[in-house]
N, C-alpha and C positions, 0 to 999 in steps of 0.2 A: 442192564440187559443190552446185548450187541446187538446193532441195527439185524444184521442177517437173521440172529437168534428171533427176532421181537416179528420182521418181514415172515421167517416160515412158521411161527405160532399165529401169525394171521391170516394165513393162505385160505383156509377150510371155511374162512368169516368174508370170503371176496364179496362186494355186495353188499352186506352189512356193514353199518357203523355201530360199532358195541364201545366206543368210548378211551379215549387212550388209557383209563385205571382199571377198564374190565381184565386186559390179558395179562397184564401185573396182576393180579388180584387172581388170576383164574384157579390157580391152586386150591386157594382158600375157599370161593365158593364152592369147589366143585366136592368141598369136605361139607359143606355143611347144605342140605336138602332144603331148596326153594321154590315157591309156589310161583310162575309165570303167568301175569297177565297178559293176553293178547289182546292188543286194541285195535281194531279194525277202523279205519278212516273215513273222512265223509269231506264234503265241500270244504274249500277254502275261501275264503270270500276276495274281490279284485284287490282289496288293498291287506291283500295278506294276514288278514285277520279270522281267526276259525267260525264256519257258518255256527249255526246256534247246534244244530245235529253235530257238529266234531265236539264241539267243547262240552256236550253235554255227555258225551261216550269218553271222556277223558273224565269229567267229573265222575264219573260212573266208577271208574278205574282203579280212581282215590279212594272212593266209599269202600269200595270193596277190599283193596290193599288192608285197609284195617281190621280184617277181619281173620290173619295172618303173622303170622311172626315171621317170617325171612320173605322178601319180596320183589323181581324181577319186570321189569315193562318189556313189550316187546310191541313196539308202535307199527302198524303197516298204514305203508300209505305213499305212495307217489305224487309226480307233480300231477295235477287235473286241468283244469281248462285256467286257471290260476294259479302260480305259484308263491309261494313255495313249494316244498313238498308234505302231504297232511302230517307223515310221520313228523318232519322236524317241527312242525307247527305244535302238533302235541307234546314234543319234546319240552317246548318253549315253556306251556304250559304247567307240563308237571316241575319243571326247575324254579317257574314261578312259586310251585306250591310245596316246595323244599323237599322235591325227590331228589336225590344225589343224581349224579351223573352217570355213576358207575352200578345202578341199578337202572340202564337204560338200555332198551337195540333197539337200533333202528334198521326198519328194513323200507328204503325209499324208490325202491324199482318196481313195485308191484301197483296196477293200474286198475285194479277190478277185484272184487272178493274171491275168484280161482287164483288168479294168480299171486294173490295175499295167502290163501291156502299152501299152493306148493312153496312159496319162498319160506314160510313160516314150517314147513315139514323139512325142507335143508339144514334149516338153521336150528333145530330141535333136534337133529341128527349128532349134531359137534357140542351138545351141551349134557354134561349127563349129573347133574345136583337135578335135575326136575321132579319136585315131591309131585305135584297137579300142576294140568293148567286149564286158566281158567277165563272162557272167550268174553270181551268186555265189547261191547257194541249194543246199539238201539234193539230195544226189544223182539220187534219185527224181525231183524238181520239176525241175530243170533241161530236160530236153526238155520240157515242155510250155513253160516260158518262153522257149525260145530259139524254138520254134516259131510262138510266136505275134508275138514279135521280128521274124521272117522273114515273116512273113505282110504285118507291118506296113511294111517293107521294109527293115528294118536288119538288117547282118549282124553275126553276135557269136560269141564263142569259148564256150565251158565253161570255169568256174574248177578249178583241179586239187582236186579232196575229197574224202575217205574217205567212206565207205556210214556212212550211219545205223548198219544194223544192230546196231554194237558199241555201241552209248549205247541203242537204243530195243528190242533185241530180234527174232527173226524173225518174230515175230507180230505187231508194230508195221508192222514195214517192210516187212511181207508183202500187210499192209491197207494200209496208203499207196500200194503199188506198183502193187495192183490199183484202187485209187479212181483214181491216175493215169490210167490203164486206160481210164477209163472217162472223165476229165475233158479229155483228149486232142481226140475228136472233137469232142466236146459244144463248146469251147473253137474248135475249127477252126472249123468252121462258125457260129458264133456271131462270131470277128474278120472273117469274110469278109464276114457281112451288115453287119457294121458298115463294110467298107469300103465296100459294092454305096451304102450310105446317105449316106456322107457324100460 
């Protein structure tokens, strides 16, 4: 494939890393209908190693991927108060855990669950094999991200997950549940002005 050729099949993916064997390959998946996982990101810890809440929404990920025949990641996550970025951090992870490479995107510009919403609604725009998708993140978080999914216009399932609770405690998951709580509307109305805008 000629660089120009390879440069304008990538234009539409600016911002993403979808892997140098996804745009070779695009052809083919876009013949055969794939189930996309959305992983929504969490802390990174200082020496670059995922908090127990990221690695456990990537293990989430896996369990669920098998639940499927044809299967896609779709990692969000930028840098946070440590880097790397959460996306390549669970990048990391799932290579660890023998997910090819070219069943991988990353989207590492997004700093918060809105802005993981609309980067993940761009990028769902340039892809059209998508049988479902289906949002992978801690139990708490998931309504607000399918939420704002739906706002954006896409519809998605819930990944099947066990509660925090048993790893973080009631008092952890008690205060996430209520920051939820509160991050719900704030988030509502925040994806709507952003639709009223664009």
């Amino acid at each position: 494939m000629g660089r120009e050729l390879e440069d304008f099949l990538l234009l539409p993916f600016r911002g993403f890393d979808v892997g140098d064997e996804w745009i070779v390959k695009e052809k083919k998946l876009e013949e055969v209908r794939a189930t996309y996982l959305v992983v929504f990101g969490a802390a990174v810890r200082p020496n670059g190693l995922p908090s127990g809440t990221l690695e456990r929404r990537v293990r989430f990920a896996l369990d669920e991927s098998q639940r499927w025949d044809v299967v896609r990641f779709i990692l969000s996550g930028g840098v946070g108060k440590f880097g790397p970025s959460e996306a390549s951090v669970m990048k990391r992870l799932l290579l660890e855990a023998g997910i090819g490479e070219e069943q991988i995107i990353l989207d590492e510009d997004s700093n918060d669950t809105l802005s993981s919403g609309c980067r993940i609604k761009e990028l769902l725009e340039y892809i059209h094999n998508v049988e479902r998708v289906v949002v992978c993140s801690s139990s708490y978080h998931i309504p607000r991200c399918r939420m704002l999914l739906k706002i954006f216009g896409i519809k998605s399932e819930a990944a099947m997950v066990a509660s925090d609770r048993r790893w973080i405690g009631w008092g952890k998951w008690f205060y996430y549940t209520l920051r939820e709580g509160v991050a719900i509307p704030y988030d509502f109305m925040a994806a709507i002005i952003c639709l009223l805008r664009s």
